[in-house]
VEXNU-206642 format. One record per residue: x, y, z of N, C-alpha, C in turn. Coordinates in steps of 0.001 Angstrom, whole numbers, plus 500000, padded with zeros to 6 digits. Example, Ala and Ser with C-alpha at 12.3 -4.5 7.8 and 13.67 -1.06 7.14 Angstrom:
REM VEXNU-206642
513190494310507800512300495500507800513200496700507800512850497750507080513670498940507140512900500030507870
This chain:
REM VEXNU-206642
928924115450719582928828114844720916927370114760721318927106113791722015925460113357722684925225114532723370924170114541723862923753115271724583924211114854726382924243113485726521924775112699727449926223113694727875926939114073726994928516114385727215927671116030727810926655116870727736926744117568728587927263118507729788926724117593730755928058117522731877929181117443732121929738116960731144931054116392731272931657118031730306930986118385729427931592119620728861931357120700730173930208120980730536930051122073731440930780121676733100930964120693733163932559120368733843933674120969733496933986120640732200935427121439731923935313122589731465933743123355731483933904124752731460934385125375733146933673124627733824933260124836735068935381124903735306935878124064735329937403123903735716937622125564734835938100125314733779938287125982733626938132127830733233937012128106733611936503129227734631937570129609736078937754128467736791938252128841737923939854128893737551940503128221736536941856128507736099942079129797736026941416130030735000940986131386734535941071132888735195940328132549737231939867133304737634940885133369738764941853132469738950942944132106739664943520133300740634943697133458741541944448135037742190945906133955741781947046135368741888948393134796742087949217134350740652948439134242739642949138133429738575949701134941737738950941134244737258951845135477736712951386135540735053951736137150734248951831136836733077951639135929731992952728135273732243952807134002731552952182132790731731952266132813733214950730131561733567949466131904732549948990133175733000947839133558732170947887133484730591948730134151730068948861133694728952948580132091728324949610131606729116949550129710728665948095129053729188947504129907729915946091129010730001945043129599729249945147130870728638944389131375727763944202130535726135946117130202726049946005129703724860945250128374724979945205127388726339944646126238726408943450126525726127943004127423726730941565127853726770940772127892725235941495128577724200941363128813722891941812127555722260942376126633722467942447125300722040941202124429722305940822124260723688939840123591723862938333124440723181938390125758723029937159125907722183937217125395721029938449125123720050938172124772718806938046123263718348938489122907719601937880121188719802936878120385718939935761121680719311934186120812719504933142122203719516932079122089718517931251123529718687930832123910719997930891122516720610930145122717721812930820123007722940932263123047722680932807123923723375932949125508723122932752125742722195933008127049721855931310127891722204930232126828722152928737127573722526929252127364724456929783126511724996929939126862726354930948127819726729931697128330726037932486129175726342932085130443726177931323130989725733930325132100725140929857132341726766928989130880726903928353131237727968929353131714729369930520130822729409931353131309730721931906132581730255932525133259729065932956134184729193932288135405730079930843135188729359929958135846730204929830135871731677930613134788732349930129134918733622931396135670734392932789135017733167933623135616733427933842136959733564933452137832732445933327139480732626932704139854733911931634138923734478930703139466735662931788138936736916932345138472736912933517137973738062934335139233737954934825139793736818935722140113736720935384141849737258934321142128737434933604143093738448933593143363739894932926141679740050932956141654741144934379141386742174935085140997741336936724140858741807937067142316742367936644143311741225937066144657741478936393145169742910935414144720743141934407145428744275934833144562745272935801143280745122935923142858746342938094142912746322938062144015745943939794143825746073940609142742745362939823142097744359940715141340743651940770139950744240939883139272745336939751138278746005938344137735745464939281136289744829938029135376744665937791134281745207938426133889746230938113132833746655936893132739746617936006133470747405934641133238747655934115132642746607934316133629745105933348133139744091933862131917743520935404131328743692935770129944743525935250129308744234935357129307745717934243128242746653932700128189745711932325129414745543930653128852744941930628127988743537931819128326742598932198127522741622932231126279742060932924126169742653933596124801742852932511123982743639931683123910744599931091123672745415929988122872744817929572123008743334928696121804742924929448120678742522931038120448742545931764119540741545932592118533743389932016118613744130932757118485744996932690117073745419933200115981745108933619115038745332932471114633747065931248113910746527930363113105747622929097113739747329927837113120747062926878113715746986926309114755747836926125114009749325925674114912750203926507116131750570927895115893750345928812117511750390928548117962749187928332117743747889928073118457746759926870119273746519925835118607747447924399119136747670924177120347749150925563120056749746925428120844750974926071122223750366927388121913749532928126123075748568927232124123747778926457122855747151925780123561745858924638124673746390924200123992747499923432125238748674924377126574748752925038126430748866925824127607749696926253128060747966926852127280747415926632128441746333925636129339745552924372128751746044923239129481745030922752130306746661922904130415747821922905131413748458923628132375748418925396131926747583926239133138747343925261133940746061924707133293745237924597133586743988923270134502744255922458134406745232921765135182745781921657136616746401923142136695747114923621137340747661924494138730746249924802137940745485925382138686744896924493139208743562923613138912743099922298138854742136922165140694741906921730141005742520921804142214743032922311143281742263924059143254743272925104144463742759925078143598741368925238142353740702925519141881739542924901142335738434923432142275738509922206142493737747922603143943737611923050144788738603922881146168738207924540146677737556925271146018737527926444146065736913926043145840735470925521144482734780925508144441733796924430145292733222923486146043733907922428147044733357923450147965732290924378148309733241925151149965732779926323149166731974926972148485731992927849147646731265928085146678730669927458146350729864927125145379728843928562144952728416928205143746727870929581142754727409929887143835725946929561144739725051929934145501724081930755146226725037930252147578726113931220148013726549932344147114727765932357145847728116933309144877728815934512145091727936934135144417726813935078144071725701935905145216724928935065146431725164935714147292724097937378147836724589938066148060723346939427148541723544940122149507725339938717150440725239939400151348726066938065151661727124937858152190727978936815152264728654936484152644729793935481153822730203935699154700731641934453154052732213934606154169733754933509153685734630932984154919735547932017154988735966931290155732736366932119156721737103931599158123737075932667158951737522933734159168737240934302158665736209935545157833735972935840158632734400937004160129734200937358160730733191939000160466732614938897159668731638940324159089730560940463160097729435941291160911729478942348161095728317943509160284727976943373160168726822944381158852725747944729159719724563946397159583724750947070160035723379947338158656722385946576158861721291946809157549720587947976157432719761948673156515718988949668156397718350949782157053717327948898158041716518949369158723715815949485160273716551949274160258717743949470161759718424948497162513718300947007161824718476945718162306718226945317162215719777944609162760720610943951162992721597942385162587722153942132161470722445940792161367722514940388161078724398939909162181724920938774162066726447937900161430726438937811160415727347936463160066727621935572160328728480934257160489728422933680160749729660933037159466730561932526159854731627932327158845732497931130157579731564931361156135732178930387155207731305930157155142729605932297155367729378932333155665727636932786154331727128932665153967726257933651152517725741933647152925724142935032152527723796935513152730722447936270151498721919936285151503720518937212150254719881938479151040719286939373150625718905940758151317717976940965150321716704941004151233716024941294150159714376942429151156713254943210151231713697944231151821713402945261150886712879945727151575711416946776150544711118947565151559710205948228151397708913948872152267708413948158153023706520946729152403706741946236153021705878944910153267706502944444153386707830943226154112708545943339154640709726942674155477710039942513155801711919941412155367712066940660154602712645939030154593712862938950154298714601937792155126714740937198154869716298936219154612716651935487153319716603934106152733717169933411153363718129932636154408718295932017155097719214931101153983720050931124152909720880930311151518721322929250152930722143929587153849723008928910154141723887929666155423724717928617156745725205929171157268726067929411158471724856930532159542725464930415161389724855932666160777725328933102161379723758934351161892723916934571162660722708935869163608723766936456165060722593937649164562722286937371164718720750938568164203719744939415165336719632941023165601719420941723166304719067942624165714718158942200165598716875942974164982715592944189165404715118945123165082715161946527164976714610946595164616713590946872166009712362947239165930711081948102165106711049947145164215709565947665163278708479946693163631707171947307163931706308946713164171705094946489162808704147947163161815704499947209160446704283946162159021704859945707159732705665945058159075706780943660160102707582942871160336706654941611160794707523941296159834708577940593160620709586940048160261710845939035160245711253938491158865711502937286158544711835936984157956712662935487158679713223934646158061713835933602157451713831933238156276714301932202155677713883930927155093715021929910155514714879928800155042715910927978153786714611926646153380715398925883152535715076924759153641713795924815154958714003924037155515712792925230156381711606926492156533711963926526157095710882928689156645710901929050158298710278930362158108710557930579159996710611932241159776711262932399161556711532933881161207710844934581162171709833935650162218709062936562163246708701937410163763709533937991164650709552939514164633709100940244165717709068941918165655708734942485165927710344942628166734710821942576167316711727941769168471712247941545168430713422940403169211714118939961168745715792938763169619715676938469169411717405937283169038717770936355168127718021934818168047718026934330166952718953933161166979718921932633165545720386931436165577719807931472164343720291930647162775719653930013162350720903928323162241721205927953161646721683927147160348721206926841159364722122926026158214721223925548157637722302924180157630721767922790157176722289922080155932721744920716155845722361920293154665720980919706155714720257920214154755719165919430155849717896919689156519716901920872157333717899920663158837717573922233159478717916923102159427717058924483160538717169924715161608717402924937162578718237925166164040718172926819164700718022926874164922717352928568165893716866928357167435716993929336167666718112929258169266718197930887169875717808930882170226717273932199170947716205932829172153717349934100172042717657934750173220718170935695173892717536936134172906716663937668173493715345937019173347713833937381173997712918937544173219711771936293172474711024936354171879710386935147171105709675935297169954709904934423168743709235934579167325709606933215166598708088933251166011707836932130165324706871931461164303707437930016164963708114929356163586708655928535162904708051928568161658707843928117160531706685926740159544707494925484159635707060924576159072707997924829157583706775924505156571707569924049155149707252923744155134706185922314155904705609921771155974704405921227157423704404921692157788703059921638159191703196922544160094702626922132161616702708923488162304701703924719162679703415925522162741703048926916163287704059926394165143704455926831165560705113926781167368705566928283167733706035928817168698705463929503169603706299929264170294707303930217169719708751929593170306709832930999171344710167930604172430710575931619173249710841931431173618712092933290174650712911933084175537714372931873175857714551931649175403715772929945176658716227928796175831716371928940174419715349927289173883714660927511172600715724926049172039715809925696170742716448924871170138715198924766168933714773923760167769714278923567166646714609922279166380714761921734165088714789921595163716714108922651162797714171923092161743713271922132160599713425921017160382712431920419159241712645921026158508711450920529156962711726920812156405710408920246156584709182918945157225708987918678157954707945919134159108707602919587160101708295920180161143707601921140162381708222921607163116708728922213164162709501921131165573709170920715165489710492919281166930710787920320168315710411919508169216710574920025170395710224920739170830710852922027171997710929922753172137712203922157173769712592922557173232714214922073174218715462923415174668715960923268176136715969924371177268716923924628177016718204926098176549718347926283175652719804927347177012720208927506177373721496929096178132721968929891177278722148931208177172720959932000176387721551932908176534722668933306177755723172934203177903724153932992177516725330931998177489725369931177176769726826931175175937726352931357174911725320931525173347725309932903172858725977933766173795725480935337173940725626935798173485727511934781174741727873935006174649729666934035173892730059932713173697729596931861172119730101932910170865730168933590170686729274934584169956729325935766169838729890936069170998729792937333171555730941937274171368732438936409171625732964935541171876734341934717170906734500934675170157733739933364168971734104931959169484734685931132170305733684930118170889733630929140170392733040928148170061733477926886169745732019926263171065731916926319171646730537925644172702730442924209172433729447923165172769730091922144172226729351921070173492729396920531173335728019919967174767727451917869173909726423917016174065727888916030173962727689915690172216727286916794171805728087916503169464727491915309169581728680914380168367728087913984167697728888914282167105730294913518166946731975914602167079732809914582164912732721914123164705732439914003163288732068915464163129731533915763163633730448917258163070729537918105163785730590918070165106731151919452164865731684919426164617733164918497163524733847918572162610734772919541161517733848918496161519733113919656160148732241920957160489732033921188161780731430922893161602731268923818162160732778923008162278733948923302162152735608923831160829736046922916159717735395922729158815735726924369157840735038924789158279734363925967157964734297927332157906734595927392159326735595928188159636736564928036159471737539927281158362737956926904157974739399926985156306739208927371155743740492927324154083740463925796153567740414925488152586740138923754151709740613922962152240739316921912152047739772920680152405738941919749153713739463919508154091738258918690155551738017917386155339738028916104154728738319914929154256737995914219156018737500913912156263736758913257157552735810911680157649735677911139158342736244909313157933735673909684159011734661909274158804733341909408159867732232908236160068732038907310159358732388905787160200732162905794161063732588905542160931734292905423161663735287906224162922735395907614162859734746908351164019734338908375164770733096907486164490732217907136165216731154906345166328731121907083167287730459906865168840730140907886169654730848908501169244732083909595169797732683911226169772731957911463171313731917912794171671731011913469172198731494914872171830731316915740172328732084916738173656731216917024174975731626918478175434731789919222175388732798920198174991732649921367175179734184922464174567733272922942175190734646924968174200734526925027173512735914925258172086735783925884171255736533926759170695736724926895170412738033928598169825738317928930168127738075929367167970737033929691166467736743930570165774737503931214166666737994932145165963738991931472165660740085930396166302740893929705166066742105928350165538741556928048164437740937926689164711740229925552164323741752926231163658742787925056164151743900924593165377743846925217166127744363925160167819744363924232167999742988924384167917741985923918168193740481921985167512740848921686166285741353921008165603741771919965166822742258920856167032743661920190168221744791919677169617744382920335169680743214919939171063743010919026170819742526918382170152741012917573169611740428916756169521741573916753168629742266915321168391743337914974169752744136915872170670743761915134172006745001914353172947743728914991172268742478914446173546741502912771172992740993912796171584741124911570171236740235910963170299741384909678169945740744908567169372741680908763167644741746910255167110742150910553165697741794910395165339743826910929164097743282910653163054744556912277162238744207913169162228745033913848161572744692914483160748746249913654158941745887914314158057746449915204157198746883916324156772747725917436155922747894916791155657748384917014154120747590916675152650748075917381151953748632918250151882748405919890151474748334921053152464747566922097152441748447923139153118747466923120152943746330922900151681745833922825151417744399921899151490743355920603152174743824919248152158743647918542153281744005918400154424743142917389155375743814916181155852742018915201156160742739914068156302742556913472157814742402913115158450740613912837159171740753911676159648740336910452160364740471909280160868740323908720162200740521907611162619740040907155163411740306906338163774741687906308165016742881905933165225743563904267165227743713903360164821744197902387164582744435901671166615744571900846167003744175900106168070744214899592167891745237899644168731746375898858168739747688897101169248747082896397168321747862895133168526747444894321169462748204
């Protein structure tokens, strides 16, 4: 197709976006316009490169739906409002939609910071503050913690679990037929049955063992036996040496929704604060470097967790907005 046909495609993305985004339509409505939907991508490439792009806008609707009770008119009026039948009403519309689009820029931009279309899409998935336990179909147990997203690839000759993002405790349900795995972006974790948690960062995997053994396999590299007690560091080059963890205080960190942290940087666990809270975390990590933390904090209240932190160390911590706070180091009185 010309380049001329353009418009006329991002027209019938534009329609159908708002099908799509419809309040009121049942099951089966949805269904039957999904399949249209997947028909008209295979049309024409160039439907399928514009559909990429609306899905994307779609996931971000599909947010803001949540923050507004499931009511879209509004964001259909701003849709609709450039296609509107008369120039000067299409130009008066198209105003008011890029003032909605203004308006909403904002909470949007900071939605997709913390939630990326990997964790949108993935199988299963917790939102801020927000703790899921899931018994899976073979009678295996996996928690998530707040800002986690996972994939499932389970069939009758694998268990596998895409670690996309976020800290969960596995409780594996013997199959001697079927090892169990987990998988991040540096390595893999492979067990029969057992008990252990998986965090994933960029970078960098951490597996802390509470039952049993497990075989963790880096990208490139030799595999380690990690056993009860031990923590390692999973890069894609190799699995670091393992470190003496207590598992029964991992056990009730988890139980109790505790962060128990033993000499981190206070930089990283702002960052892993910053996940149990809605908005954005802004971090000066310069300015907070050399400061280390021990404590136990409350994950469930991570304001409170916040407060204590600011009475123990020499920080500055700004709200900008509910959705926006600001943290630094305290200025040395001169």
């Amino acid at each position: 197709m010309s380049a001329a046909g353009a418009p006329s495609i991002a027209h019938e993305a534009a329609q159908w976006l708002l099908r799509l985004t419809e309040d009121g339509a049942s099951p089966a409505e949805r269904a039957q316009l999904r399949a249209g939907f997947d028909a008209w991508k295979r049309e024409n490439p160039q439907h399928e490169a514009a559909a990429l792009r609306m899905e994307s806008v779609l996931a971000q609707l599909g947010a803001l739906r949540d923050d507004a009770q499931g009511q879209t008119l509004p964001l259909h009026a701003g849709i609709a409002a450039g296609w509107a039948a008369g120039r000067r009403r299409r130009l008066r519309r198209a105003a008011a939609a890029l003032a909605l689009a203004g308006v909403l820029a904002a909470p949007l931009a900071v939605f997709l910071h913390f939630y990326p279309s990997s964790y949108l899409l993935a199988d299963m998935r917790s939102g801020a503050g927000q703790w899921q336990t899931h018994v899976l179909s073979d009678q295996s147990r996996v928690t998530l913690e707040p800002g986690t997203a996972l994939n499932l690839h389970f069939d009758p000759q694998r268990r596998d679990v895409e670690l996309v993002r976020g800290d969960i405790l596995v409780e594996v349900a013997k199959d001697a037929a079927r090892p169990f795995t987990v998988r991040t972006a540096e390595g893999t974790v492979r067990a029969l049955g057992t008990r252990f948690v998986v965090h994933a960062e960029d970078g960098v995997t951490v597996l802390t063992m509470l039952e049993s053994t497990v075989l963790a396999t880096p990208r490139a590299g030799a595999a380690r036996e990690v056993t009860a007690g031990q923590a390692v560091r999973i890069t894609a080059q190799g699995v670091g040496e393992p470190a003496a963890v207590d598992a029964a205080a991992m056990e009730d960190a988890w139980k109790y929704r505790r962060l128990v942290v033993q000499d981190q940087p206070l930089a990283d666990v702002l960052d892993t604060l910053a996940r149990y809270r809605p908005g954005v975390m802004r971090i000066d990590r310069d300015a907070l470097a050399g400061l280390k933390v021990n404590a136990v904090l409350p994950l469930g209240d991570p304001e409170r967790a916040l407060q204590l932190l600011a009475s123990s160390f020499p920080i500055r911590v700004r709200t900008l907005t509910p959705w926006v706070v600001m943290i630094d180091r305290t200025q040395a009185p001169r």
